[in-house]
Every structure is written in structure tokens, then in C-alpha cells.
PDB file of the backbone (N, CA, C, O) and the ligand in Angstrom, with CONECT records:
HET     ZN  A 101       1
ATOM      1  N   UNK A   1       0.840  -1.216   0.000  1.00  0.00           N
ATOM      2  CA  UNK A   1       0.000   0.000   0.000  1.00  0.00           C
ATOM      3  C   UNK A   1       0.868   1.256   0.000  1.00  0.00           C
ATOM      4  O   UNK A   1       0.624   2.209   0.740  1.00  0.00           O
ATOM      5  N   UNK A   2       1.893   1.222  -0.860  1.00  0.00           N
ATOM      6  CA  UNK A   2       2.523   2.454  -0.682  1.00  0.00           C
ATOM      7  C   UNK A   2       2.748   3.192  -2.190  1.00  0.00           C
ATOM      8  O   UNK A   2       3.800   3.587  -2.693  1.00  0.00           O
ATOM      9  N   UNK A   3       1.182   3.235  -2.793  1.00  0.00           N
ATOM     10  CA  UNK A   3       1.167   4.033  -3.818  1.00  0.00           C
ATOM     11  C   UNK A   3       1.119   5.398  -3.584  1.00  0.00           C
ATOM     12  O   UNK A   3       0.570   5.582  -2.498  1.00  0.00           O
ATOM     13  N   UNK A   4       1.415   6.338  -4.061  1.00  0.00           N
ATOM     14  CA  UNK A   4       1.705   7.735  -4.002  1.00  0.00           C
ATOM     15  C   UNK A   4       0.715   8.471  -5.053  1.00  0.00           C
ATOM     16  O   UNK A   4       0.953   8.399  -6.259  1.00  0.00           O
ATOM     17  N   UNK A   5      -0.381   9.165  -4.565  1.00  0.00           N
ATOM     18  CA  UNK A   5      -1.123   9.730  -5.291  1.00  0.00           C
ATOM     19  C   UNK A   5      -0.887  10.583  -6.468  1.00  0.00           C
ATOM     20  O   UNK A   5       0.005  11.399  -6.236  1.00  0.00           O
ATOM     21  N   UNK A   6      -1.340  10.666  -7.550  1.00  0.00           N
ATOM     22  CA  UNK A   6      -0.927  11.379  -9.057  1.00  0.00           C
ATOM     23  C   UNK A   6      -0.696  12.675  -8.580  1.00  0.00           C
ATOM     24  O   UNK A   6       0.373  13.190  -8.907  1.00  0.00           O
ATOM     25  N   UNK A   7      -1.795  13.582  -7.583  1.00  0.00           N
ATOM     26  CA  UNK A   7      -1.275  14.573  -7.181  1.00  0.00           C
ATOM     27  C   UNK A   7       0.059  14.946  -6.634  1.00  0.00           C
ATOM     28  O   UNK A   7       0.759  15.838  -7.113  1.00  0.00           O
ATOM     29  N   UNK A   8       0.384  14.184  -5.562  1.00  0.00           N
ATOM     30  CA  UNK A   8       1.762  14.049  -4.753  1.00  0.00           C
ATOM     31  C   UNK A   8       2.545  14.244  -6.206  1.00  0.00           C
ATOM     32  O   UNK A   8       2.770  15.336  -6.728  1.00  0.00           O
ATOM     33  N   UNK A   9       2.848  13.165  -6.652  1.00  0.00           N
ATOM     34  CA  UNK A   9       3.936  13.413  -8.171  1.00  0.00           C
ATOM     35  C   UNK A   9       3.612  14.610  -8.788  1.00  0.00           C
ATOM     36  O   UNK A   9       4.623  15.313  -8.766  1.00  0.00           O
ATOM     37  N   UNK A  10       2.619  15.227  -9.370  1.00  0.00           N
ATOM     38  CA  UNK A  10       2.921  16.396 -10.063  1.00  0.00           C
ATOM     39  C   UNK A  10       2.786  17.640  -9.378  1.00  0.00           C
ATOM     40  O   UNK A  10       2.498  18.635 -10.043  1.00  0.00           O
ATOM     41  N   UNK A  11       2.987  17.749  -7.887  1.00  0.00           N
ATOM     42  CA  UNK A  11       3.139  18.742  -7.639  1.00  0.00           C
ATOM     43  C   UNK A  11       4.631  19.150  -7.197  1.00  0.00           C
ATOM     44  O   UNK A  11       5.139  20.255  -7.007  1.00  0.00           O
ATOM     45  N   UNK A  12       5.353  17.308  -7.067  1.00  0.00           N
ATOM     46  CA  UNK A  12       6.441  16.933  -6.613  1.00  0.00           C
ATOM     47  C   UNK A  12       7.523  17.825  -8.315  1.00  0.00           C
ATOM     48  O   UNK A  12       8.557  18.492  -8.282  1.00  0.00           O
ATOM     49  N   UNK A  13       6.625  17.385  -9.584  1.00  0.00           N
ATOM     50  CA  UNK A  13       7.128  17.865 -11.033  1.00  0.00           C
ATOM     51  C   UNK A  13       7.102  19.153 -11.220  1.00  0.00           C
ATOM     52  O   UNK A  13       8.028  19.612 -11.888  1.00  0.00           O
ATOM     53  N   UNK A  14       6.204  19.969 -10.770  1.00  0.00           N
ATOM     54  CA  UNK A  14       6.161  21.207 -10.904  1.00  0.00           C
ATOM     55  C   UNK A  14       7.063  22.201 -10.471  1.00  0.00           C
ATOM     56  O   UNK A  14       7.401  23.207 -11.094  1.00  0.00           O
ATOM     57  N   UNK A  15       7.483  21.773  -9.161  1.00  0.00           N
ATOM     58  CA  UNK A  15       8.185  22.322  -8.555  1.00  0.00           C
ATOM     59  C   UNK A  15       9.712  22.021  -8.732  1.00  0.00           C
ATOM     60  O   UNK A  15      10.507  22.881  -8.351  1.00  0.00           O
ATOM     61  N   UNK A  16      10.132  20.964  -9.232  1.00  0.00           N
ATOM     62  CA  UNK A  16      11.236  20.604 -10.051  1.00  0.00           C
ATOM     63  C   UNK A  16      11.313  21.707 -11.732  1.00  0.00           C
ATOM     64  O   UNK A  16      12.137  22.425 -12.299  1.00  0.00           O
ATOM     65  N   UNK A  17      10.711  21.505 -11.824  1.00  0.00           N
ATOM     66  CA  UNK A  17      10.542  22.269 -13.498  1.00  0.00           C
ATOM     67  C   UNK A  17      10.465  23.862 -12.899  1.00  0.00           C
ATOM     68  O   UNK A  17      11.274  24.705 -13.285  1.00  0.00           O
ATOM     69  N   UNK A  18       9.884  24.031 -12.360  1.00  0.00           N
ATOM     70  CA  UNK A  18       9.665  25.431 -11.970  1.00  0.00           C
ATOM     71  C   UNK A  18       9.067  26.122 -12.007  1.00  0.00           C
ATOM     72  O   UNK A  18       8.082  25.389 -12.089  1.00  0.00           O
ATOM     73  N   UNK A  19       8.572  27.290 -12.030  1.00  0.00           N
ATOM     74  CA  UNK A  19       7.319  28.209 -12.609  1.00  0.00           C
ATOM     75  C   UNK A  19       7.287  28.696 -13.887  1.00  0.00           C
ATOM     76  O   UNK A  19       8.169  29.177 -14.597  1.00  0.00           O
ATOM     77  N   UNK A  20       5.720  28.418 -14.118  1.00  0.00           N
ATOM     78  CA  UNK A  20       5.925  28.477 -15.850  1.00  0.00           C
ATOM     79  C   UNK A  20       6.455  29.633 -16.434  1.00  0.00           C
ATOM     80  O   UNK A  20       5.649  30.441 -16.896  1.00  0.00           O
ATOM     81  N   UNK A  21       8.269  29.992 -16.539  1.00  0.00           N
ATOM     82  CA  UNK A  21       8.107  31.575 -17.160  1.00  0.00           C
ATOM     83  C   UNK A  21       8.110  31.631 -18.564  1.00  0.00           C
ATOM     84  O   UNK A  21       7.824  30.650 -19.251  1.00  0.00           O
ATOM     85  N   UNK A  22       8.271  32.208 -18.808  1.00  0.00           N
ATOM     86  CA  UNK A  22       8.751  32.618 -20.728  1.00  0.00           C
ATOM     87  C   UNK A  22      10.075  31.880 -20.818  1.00  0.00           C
ATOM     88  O   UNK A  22      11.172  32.100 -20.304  1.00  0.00           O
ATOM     89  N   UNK A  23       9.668  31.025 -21.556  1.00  0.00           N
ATOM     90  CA  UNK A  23      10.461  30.672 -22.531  1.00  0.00           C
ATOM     91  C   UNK A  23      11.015  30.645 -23.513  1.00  0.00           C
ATOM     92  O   UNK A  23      10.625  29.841 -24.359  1.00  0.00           O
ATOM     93  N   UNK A  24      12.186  31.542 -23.813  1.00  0.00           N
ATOM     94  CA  UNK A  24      12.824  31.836 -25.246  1.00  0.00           C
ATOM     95  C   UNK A  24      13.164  31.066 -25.988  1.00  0.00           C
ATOM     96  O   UNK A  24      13.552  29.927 -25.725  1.00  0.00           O
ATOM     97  N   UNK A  25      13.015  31.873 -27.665  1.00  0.00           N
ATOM     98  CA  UNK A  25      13.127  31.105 -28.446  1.00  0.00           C
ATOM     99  C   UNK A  25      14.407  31.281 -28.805  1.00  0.00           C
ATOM    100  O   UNK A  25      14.892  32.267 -28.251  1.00  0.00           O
ATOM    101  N   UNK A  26      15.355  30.545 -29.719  1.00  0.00           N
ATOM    102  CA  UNK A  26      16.873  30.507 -30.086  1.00  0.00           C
ATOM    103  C   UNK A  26      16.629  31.870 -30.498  1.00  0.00           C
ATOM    104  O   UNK A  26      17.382  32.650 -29.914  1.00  0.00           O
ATOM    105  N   UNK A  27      15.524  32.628 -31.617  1.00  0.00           N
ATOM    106  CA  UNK A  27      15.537  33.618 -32.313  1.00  0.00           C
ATOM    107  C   UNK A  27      15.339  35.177 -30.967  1.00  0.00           C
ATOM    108  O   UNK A  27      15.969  36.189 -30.660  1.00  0.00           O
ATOM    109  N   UNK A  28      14.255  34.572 -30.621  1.00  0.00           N
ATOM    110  CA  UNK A  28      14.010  35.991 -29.032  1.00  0.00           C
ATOM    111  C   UNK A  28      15.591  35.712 -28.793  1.00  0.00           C
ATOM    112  O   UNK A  28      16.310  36.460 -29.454  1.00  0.00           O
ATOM    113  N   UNK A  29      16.237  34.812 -28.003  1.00  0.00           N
ATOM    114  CA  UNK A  29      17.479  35.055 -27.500  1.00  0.00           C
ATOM    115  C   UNK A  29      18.086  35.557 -28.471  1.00  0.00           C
ATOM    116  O   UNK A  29      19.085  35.949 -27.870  1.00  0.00           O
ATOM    117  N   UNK A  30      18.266  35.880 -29.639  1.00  0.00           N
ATOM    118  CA  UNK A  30      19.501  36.613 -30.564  1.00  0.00           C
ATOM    119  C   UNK A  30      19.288  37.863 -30.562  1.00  0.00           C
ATOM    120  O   UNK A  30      20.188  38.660 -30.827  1.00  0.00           O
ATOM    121  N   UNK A  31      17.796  38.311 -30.197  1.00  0.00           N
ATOM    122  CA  UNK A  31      17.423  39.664 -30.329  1.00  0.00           C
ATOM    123  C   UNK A  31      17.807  40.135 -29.198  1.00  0.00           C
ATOM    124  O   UNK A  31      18.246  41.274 -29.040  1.00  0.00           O
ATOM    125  N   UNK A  32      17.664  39.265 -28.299  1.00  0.00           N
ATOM    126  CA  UNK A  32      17.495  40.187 -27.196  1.00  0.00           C
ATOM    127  C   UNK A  32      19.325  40.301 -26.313  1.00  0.00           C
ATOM    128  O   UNK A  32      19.768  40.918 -25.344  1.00  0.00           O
ATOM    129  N   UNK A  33      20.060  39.050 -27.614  1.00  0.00           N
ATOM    130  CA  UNK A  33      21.238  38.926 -26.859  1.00  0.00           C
ATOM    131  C   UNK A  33      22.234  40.445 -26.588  1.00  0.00           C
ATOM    132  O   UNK A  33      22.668  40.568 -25.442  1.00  0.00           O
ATOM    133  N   UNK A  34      22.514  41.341 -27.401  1.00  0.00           N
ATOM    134  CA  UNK A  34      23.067  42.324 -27.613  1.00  0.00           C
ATOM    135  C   UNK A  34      23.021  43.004 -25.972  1.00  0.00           C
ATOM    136  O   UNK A  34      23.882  43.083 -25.096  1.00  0.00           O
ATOM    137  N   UNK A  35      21.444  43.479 -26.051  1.00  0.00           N
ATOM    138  CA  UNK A  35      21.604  44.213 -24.846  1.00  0.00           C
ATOM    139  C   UNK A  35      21.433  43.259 -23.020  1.00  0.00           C
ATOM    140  O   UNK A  35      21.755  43.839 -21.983  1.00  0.00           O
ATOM    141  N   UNK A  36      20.856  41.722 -23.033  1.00  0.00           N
ATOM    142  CA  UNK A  36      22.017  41.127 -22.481  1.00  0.00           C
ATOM    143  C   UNK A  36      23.400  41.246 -22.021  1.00  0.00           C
ATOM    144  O   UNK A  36      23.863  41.202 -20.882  1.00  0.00           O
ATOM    145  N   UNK A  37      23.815  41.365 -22.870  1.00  0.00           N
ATOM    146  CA  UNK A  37      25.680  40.956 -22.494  1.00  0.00           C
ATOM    147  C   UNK A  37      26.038  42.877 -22.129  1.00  0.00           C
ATOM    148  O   UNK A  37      26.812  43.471 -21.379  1.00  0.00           O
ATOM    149  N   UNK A  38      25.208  43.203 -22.923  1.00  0.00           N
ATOM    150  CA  UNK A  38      25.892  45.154 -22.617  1.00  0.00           C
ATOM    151  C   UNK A  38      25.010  45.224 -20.628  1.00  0.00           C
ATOM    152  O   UNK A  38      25.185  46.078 -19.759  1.00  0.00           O
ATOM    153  N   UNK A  39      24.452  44.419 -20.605  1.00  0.00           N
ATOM    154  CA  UNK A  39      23.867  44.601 -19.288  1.00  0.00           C
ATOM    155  C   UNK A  39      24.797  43.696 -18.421  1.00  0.00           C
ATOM    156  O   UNK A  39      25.312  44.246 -17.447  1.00  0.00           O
ATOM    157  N   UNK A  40      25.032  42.604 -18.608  1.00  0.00           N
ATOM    158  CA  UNK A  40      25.795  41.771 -17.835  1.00  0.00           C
ATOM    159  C   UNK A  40      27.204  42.939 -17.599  1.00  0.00           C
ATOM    160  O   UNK A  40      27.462  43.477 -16.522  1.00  0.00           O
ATOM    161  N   UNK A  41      28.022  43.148 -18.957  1.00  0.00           N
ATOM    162  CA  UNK A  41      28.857  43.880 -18.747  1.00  0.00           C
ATOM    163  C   UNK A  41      28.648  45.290 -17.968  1.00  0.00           C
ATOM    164  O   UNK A  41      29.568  45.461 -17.169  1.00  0.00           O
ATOM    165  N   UNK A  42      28.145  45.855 -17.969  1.00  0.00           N
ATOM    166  CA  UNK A  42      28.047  47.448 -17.031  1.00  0.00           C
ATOM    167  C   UNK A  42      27.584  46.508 -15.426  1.00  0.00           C
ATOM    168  O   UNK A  42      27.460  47.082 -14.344  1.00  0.00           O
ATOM    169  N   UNK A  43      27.406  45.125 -15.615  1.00  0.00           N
ATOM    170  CA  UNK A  43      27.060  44.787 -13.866  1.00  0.00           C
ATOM    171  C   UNK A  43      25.495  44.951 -13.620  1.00  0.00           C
ATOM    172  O   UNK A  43      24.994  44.916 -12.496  1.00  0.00           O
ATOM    173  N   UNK A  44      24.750  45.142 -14.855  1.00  0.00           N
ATOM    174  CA  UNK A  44      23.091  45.276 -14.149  1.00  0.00           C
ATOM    175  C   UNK A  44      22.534  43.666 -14.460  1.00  0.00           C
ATOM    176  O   UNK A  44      22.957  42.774 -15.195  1.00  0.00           O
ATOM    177  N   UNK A  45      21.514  43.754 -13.634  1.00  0.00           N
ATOM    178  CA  UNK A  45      20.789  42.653 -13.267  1.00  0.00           C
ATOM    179  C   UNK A  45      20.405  42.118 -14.647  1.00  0.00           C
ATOM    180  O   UNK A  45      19.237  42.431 -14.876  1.00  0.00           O
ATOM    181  N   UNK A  46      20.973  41.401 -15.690  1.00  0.00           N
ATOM    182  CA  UNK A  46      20.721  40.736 -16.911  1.00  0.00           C
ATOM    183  C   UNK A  46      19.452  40.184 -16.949  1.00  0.00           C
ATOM    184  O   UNK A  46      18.530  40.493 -17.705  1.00  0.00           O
ATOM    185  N   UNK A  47      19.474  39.221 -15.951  1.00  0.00           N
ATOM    186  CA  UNK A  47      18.211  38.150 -15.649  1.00  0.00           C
ATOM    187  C   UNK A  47      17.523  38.356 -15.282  1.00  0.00           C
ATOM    188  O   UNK A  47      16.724  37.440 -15.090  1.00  0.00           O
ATOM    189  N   UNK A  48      17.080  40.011 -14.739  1.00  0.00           N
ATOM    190  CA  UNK A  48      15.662  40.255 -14.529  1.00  0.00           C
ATOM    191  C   UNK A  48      15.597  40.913 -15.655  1.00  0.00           C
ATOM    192  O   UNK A  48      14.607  40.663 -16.342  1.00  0.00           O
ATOM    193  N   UNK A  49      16.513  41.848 -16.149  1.00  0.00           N
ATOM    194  CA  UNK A  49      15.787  42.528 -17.192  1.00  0.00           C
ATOM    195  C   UNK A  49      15.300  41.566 -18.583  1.00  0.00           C
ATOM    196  O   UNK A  49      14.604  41.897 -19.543  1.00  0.00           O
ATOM    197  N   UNK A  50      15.865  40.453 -18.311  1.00  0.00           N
ATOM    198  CA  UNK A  50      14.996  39.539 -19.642  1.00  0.00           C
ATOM    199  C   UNK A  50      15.118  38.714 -19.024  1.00  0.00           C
ATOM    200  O   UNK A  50      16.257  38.353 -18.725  1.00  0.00           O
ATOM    201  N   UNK A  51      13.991  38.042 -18.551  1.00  0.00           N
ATOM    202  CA  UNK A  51      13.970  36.815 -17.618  1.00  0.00           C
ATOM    203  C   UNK A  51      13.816  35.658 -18.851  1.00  0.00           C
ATOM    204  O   UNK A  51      13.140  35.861 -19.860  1.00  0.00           O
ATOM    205  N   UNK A  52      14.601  34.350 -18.572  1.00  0.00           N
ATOM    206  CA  UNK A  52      14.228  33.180 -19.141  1.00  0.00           C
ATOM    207  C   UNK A  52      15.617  33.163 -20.096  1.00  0.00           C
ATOM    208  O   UNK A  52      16.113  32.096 -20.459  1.00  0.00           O
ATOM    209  N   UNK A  53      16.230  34.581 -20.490  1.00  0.00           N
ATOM    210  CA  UNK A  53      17.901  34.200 -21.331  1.00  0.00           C
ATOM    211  C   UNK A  53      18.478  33.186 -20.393  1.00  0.00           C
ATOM    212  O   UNK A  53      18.587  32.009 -20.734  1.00  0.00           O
ATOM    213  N   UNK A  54      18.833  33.605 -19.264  1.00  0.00           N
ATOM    214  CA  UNK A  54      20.005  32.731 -18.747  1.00  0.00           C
ATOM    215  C   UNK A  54      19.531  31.177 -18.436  1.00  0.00           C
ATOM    216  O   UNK A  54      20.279  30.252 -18.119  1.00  0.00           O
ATOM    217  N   UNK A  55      18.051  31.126 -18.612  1.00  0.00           N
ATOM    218  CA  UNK A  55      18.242  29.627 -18.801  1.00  0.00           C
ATOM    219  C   UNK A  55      18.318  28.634 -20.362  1.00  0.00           C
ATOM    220  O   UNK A  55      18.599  27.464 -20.620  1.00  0.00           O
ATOM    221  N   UNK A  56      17.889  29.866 -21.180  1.00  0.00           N
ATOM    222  CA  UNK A  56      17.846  29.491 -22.517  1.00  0.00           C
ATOM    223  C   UNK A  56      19.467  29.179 -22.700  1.00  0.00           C
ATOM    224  O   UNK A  56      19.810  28.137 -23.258  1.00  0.00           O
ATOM    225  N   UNK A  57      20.800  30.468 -22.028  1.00  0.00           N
ATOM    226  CA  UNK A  57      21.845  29.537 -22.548  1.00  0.00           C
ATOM    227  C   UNK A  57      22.202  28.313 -21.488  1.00  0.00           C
ATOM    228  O   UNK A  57      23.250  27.701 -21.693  1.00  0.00           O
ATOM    229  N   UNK A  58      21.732  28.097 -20.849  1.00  0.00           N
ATOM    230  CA  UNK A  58      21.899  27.250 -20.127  1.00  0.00           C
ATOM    231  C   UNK A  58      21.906  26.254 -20.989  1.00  0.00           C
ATOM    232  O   UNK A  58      22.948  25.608 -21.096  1.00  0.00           O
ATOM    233  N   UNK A  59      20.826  25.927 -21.745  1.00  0.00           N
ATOM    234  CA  UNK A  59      20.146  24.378 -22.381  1.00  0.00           C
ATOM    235  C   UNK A  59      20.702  24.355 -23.581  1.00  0.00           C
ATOM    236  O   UNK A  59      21.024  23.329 -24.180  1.00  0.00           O
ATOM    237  N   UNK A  60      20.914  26.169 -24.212  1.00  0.00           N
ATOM    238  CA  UNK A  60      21.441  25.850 -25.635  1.00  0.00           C
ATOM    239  C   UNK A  60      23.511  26.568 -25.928  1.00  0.00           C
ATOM    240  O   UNK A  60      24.256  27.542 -25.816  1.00  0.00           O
ATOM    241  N   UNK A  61      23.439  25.479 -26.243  1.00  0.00           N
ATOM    242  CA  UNK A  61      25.202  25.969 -26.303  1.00  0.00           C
ATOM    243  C   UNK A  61      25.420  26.906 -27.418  1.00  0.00           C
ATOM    244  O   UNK A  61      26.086  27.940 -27.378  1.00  0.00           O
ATOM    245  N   UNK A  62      24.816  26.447 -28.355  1.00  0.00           N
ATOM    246  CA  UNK A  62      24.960  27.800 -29.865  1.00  0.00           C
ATOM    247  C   UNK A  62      24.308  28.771 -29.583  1.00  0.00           C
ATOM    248  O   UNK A  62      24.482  29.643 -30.434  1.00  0.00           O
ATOM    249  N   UNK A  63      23.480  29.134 -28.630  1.00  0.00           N
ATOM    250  CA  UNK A  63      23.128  30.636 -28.488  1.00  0.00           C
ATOM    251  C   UNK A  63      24.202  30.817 -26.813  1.00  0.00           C
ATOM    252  O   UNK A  63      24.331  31.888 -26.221  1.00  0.00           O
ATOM    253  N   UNK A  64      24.689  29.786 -26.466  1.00  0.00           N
ATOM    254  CA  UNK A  64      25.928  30.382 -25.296  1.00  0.00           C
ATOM    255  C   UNK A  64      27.018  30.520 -26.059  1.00  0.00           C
ATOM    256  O   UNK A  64      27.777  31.339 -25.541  1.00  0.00           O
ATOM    257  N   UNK A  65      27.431  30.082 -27.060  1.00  0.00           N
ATOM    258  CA  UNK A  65      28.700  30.326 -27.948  1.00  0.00           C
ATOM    259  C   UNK A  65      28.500  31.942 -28.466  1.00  0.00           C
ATOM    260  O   UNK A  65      29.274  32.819 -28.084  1.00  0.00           O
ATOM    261  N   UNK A  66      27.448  32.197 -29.315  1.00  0.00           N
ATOM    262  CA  UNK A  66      27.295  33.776 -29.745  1.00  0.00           C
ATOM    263  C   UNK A  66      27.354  34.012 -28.444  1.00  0.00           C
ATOM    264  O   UNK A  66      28.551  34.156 -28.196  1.00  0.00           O
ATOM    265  N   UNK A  67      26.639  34.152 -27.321  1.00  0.00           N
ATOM    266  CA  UNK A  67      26.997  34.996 -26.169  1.00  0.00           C
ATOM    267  C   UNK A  67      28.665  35.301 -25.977  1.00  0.00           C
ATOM    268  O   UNK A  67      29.162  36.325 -26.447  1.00  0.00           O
ATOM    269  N   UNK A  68      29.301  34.504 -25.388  1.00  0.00           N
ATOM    270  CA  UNK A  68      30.672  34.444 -25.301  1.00  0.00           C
ATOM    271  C   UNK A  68      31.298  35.625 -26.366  1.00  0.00           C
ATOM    272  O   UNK A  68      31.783  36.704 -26.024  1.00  0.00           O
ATOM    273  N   UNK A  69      31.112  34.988 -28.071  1.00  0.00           N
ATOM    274  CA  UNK A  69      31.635  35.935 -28.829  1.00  0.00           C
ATOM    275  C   UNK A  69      31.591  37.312 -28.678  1.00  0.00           C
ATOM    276  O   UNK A  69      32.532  38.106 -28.676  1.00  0.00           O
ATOM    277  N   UNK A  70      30.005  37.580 -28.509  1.00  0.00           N
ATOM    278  CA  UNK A  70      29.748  39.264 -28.664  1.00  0.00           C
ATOM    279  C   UNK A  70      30.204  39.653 -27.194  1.00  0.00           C
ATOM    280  O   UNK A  70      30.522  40.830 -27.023  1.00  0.00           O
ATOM    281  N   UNK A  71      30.253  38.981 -26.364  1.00  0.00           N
ATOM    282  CA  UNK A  71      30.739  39.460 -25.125  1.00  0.00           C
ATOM    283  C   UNK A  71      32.651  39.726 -25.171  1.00  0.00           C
ATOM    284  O   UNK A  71      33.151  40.715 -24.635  1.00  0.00           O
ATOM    285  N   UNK A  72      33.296  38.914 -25.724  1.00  0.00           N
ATOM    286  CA  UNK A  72      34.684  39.204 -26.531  1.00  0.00           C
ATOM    287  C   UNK A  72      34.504  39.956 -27.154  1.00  0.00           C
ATOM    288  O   UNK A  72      35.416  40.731 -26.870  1.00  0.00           O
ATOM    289  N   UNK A  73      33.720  40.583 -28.207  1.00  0.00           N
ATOM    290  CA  UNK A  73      33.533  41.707 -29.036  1.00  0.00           C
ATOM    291  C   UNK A  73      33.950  43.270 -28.239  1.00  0.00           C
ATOM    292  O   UNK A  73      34.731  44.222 -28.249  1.00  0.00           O
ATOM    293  N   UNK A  74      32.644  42.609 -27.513  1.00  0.00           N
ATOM    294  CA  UNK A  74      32.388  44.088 -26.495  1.00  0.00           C
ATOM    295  C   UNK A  74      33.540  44.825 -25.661  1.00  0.00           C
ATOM    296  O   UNK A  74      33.836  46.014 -25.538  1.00  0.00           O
ATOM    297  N   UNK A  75      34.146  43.475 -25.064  1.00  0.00           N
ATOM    298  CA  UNK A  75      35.071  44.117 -24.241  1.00  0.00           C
ATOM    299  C   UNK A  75      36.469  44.002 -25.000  1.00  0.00           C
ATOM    300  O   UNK A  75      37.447  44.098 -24.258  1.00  0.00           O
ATOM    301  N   UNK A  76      36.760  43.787 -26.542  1.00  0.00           N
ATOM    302  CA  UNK A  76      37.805  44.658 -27.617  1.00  0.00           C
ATOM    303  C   UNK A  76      37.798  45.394 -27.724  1.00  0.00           C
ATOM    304  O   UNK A  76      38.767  46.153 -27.691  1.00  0.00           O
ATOM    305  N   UNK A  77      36.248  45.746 -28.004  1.00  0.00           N
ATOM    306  CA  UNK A  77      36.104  47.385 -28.087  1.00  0.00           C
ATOM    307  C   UNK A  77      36.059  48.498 -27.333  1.00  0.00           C
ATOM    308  O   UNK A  77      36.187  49.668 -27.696  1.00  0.00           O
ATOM    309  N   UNK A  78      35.778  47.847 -25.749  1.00  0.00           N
ATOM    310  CA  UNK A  78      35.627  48.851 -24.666  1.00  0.00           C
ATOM    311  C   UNK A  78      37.360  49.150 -24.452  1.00  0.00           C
ATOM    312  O   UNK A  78      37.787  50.095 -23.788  1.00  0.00           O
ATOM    313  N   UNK A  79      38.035  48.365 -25.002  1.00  0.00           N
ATOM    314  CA  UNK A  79      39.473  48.261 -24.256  1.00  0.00           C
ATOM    315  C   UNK A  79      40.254  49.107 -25.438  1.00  0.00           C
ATOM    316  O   UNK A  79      41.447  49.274 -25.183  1.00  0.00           O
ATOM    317  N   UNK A  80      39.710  49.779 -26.924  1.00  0.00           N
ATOM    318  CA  UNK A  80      39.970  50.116 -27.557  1.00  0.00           C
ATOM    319  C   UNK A  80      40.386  51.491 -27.442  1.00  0.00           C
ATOM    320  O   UNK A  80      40.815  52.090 -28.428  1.00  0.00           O
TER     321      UNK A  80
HETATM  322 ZN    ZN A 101      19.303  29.008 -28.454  1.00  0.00          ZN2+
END
């Protein structure tokens, strides 16, 4: 008798997964990457001001690879 009610499990899932936020697309993350990384760089709060990037590069490495780059970009040019 030690079945575990369907509820118990998906509230046990929900809370693993997390709250439903916005989820970006590879394309939203390219748009929105620019001023991202100019935010990360000056030190402001990146991840609130576009919530759901930093988990998008989390999952996707080709939109964390362009990150990286334009973030090398940025700070060539700031150092210019
Ligand atoms: Zn992506």
C-alpha cells in the first residue's frame, strides 16, 4: 500500500521544473542577446531585465557560444 497519489507526483514535477516563465526562443534570444551581455557587462541585473535568457543559454550551447563571442567583441572594443 505504498502508492503515491498522481497529485503528490505532479506537484512533486512542478516544482522541479519550476514556474511556468517565458520561454525563449533561439531567435528571441539573438534579439534580445546584444543588450544582455551590454547589461551583464556594465554589472546590471541581466536576468531580470529579460527573464528566461540565462536559462535558454543554459540548455542551448549555440546561443551560449554567440553569447561568449559578442561578449569578446564588447570588451575589444571597450578596451579600444
Ligand atoms: Zn538558443
Amino acid at each position: 500500500m505504498s502508492r503515491s497519489s498522481p497529485t503528490d507526483r505532479d506537484l512533486v514535477l512542478s516544482r522541479l521544473l519550476g514556474p511556468a516563465g517565458p520561454e525563449l526562443s533561439c531567435e528571441e534570444c539573438f534579439d534580445q542577446l546584444d543588450r544582455y551581455v551590454e547589461l551583464e557587462l556594465v554589472g546590471a541585473d541581466a536576468d531580470c531585465a529579460i527573464p528566461g535568457m540565462r536559462e535558454h543559454l543554459e540548455g542551448c550551447s549555440a546561443c551560449a557560444e554567440d553569447r561568449d563571442s559578442l561578449r569578446q567583441l564588447l570588451l575589444s572594443e571597450a578596451s579600444e
